[in-house]
C-alpha positions in Angstrom: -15.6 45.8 31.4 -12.4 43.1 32.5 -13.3 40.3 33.9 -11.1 40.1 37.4 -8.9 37.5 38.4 -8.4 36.7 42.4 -6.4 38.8 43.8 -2.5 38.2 44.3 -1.5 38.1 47.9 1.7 38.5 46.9 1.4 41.9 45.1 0.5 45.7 47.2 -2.8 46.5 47.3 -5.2 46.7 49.7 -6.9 43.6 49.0 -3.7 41.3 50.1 -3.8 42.9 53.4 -6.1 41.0 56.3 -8.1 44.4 57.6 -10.1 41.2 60.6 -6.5 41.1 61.6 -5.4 45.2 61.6 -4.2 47.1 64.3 -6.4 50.5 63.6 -5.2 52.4 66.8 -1.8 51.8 65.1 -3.5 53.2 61.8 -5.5 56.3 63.3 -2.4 57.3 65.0 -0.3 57.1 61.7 -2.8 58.9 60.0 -3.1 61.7 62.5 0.2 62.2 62.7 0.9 62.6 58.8 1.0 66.1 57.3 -1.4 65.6 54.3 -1.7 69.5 54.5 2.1 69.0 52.6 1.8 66.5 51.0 -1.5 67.8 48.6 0.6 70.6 48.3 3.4 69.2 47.0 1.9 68.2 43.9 -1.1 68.3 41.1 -4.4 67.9 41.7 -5.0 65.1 39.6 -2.5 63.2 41.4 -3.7 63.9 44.8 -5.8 60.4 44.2 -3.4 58.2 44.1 -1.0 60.1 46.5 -3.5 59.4 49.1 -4.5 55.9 48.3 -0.6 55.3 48.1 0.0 56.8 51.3 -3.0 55.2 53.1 -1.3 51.6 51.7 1.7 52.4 53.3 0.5 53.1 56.5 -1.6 50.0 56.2 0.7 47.6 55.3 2.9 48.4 58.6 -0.4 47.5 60.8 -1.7 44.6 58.5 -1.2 41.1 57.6 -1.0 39.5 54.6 -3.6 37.6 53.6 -2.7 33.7 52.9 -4.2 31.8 50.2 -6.9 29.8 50.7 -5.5 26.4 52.4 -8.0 22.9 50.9 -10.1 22.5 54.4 -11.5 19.0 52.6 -11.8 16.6 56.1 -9.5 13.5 55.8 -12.5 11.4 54.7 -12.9 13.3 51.6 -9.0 13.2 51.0 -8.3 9.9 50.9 -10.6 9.0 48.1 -9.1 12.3 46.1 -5.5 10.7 45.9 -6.3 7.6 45.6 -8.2 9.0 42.4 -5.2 10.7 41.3 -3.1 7.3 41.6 -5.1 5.1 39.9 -5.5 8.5 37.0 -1.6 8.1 36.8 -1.5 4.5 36.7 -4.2 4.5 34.1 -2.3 7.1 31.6 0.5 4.7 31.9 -1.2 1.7 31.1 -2.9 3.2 28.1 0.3 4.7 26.8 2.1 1.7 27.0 1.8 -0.5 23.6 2.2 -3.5 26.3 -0.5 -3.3 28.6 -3.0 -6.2 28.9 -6.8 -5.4 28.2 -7.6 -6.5 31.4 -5.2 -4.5 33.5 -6.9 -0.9 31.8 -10.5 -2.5 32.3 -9.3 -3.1 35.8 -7.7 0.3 36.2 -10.9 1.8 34.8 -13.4 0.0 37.0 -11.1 1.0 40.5 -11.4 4.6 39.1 -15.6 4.9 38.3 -15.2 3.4 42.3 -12.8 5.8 43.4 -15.4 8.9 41.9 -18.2 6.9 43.7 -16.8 7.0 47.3 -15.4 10.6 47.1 -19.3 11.4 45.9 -20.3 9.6 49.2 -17.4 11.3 50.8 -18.6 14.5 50.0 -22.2 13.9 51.1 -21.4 12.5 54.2 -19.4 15.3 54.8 -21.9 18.1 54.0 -24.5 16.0 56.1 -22.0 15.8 59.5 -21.7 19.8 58.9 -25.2 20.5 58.8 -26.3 17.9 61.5 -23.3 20.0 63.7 -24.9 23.5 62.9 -28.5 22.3 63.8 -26.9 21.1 67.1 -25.5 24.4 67.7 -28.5 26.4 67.2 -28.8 27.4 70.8 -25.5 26.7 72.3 -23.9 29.0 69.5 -26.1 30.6 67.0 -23.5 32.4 65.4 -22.0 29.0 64.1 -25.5 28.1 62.9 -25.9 31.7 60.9 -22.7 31.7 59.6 -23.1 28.6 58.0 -26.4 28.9 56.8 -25.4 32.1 55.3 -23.1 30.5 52.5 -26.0 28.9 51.3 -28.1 32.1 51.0 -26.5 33.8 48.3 -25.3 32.4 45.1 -23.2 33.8 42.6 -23.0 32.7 39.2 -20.5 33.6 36.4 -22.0 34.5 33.0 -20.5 32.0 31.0 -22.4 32.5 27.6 -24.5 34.8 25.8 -26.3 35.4 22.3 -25.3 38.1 20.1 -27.9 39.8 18.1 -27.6 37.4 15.1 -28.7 34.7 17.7 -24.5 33.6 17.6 -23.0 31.8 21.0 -20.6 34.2 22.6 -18.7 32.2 25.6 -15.1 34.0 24.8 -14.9 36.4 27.8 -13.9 39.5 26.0 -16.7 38.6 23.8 -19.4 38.4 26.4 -17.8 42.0 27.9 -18.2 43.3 24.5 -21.7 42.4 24.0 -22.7 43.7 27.3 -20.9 47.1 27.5 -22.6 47.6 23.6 -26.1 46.7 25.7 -25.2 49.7 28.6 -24.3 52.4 25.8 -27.5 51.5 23.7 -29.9 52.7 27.3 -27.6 55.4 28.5 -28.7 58.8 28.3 -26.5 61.7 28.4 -28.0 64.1 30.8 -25.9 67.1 29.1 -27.8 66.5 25.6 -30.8 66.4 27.0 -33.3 69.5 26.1 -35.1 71.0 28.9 -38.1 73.0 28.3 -38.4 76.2 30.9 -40.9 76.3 33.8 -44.3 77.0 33.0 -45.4 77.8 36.7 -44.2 80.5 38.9 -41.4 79.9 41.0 -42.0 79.7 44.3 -41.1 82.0 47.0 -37.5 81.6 49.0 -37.1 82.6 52.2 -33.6 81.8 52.3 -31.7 82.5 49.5 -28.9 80.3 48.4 -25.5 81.4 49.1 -21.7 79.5 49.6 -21.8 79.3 53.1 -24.6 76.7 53.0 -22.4 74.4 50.5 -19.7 75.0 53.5 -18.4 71.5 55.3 -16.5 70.8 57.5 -14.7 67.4 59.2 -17.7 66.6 61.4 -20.0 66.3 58.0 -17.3 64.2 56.1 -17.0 61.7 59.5 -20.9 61.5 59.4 -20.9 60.7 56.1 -18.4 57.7 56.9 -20.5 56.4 59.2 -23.6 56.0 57.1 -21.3 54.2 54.6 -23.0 50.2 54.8 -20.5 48.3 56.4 -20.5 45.7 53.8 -20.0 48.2 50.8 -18.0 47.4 48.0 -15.2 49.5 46.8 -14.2 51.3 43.7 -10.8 51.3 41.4 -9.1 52.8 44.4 -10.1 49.9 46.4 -10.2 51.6 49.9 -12.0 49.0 51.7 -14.8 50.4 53.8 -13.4 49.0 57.2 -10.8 51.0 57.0 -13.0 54.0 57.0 -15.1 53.2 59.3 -12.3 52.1 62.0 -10.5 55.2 61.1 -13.5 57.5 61.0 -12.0 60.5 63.2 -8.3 60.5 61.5 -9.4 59.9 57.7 -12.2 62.5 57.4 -9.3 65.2 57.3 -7.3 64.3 54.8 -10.6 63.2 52.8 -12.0 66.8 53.8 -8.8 68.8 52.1 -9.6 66.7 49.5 -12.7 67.9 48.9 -12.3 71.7 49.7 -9.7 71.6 47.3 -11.7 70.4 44.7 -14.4 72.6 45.9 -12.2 76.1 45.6 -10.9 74.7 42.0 -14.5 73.8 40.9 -13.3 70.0 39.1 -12.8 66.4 40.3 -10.2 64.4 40.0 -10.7 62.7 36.7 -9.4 59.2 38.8 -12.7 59.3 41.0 -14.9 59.7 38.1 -13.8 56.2 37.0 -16.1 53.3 38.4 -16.4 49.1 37.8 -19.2 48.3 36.0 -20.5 44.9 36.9 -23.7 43.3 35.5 -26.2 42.2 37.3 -29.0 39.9 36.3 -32.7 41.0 36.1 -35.3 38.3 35.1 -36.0 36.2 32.2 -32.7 34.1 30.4 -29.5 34.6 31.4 -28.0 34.4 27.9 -29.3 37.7 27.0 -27.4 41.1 27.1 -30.8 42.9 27.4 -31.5 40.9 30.6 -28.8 42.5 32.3 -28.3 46.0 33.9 -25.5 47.6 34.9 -23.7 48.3 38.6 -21.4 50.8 38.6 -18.9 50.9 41.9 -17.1 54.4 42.1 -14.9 55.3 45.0 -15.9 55.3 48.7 -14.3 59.1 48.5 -16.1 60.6 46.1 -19.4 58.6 47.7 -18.7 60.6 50.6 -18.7 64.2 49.0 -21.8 63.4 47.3 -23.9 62.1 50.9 -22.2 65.9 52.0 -23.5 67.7 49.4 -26.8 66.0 48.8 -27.4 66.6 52.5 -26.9 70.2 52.0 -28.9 70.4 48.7 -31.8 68.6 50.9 -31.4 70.5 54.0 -32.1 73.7 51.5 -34.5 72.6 50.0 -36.1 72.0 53.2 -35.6 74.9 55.4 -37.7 76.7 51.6 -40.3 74.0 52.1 -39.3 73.3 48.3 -40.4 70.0 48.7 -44.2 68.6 49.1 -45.2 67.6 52.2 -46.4 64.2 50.4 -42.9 63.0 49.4 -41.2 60.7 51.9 -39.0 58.8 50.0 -34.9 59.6 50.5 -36.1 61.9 53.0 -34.8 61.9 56.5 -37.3 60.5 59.0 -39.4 58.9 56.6 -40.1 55.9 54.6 -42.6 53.7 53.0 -44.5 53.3 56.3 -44.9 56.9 56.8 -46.5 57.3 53.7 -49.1 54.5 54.3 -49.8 56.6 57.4 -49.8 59.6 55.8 -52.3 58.0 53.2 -54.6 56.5 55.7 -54.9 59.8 57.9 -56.2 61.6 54.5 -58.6 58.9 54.2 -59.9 58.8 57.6 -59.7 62.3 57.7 -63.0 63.8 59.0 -64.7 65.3 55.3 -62.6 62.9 53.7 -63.3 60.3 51.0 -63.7 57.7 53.0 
């Protein structure tokens, strides 16, 4: 785990390009009109990854701006105090580097700075007040102003800036606190493949449809649909194909996704490159300055995401059309959730007979 830096706007990659800003009829057309068919062709499997996420950045880059670094949006009133407080710091380091200086001209120089601090406190606070007293005034005439500002204040996101080893030592070093968490992750993980399985003690059931190829068969349709149930505000993998992009490009990008995927379908492996994910940490309850406390996210590709809605879908639908799976199950399945099972719980009970 590597803590990331912001990203360079300067470098290639899709997270210096401005997708608000992107021309995607530009991009579906550039998309359509490449011959991925040749290019996966024209090299290993392994490197069909980052052919395609190479390929996609090019096209991208011709329809999308740069994004520019973040400009200081202080107001004026805020501003003023801030140099003034970088003058008088100047003038101050001077003065007390200088064998020569009077007593009372540092004293003085000290006293305009703890002032200086003071009115860029107020500064700020009058600041933050105007802003909110402008969003509540807004409320009707444009409640999109008001949401988006009382959004920033609804999530907050905190860096983990120390934690105890098991000796009870302070870690704050970053590589440290990286170490001490991914050693917390391996210590829960369990390796599916070393697990034992006993055999079934019951009597399978009986299949009406037996499983064959042709139900694992997709098609471009099932990878599009797939895109589309992608949340909008996903985050992406090491590949970093934003989601927007998919989504705006739905129709174009599900082919070169879907020769992907029957590719690696024919060959029976992935890619090694989409088996690689970020794993962030993310905070469960109690301290903060524990690794235990912690538990790990894990953000893989939006590609491989997609085979895996396609082929759970057909796993489900399977299961399904076999009636494999008891009627009293709702969860992940598709027209129900938690309130159709408090229905379905409440018709037993008031069933007629029942044990009401």
């Amino acid at each position: 785990m590597v803590a990331h830096d912001p990203p360079d706007f300067t470098m290639s990659s899709f997270r210096s390009l401005d997708f608000q800003k992107a021309d995607f009829s530009k991009i579906n057309s550039m998309i359509s009109s490449t011959k991925w068919a040749e290019l996966f062709d024209s090299c290993d499997q392994e490197d069909i990854p980052e052919l395609f996420s190479e390929t996609l950045l090019q096209l991208c880059e011709e329809c999308c701006p740069r994004k520019k670094p973040p400009k200081n949006k202080a107001r004026s009133s805020v501003r003023i105090p801030s140099r003034r407080k970088r003058k008088l710091q100047s003038q101050l380091k001077v003065a007390e580097n200088n064998p020569h200086s009077p007593l009372t001209q540092i004293d003085s120089l000290k006293r305009k700075l703890a002032l200086a601090h003071i009115d860029i406190r107020d500064a700020i606070n009058q600041d933050f007040q105007h802003r909110e007293e402008q969003a509540v005034e807004k409320v009707k005439s444009n409640p999109k102003y008001f949401y988006s500002y009382a959004k920033k204040f609804s999530k907050k996101k905190s860096n983990i800036s120390l934690l105890f080893d098991k000796d009870g030592n302070i870690k704050s070093d970053p590589k440290e606190i990286a170490d001490l968490l991914q050693n917390q992750f391996l210590s829960v993980f369990s390796d599916p493949s070393k697990t034992s399985l006993d055999s079934a003690s019951f009597r399978p059931p009986e299949i009406k449809h037996p499983f064959d190829d042709e139900m694992l068969d997709f098609f471009v349709s099932d990878i599009a649909d797939a895109i589309e149930d992608i949340k909008p505000n996903a985050a992406s993998g090491p590949d970093e194909i934003p989601v927007s992009l998919l989504k705006n490009c739905k129709e174009a990008i599900a082919e070169p996704i879907h020769l992907i995927w029957k590719k690696s379908f024919s060959s029976g492996s992935v890619p090694s490159s989409y088996k690689f994910s970020h794993v962030f940490p993310l905070h469960k309850k109690d301290s903060r300055a524990l690794p235990a406390n912690y538990r790990p996210i894990s953000l893989t590709s939006h590609v491989i995401k997609i085979f895996e809605r396609v082929i759970r879908k057909k796993l489900v639908d399977y299961l399904e059309i076999n009636d494999l799976i008891c009627n009293k199950q709702h969860g992940f399945r598709s027209g129900r959730s938690c309130l159709t099972q408090l229905l379905h719980h409440f018709d037993d009970v008031l069933e007629p007979g029942g044990p009401c």
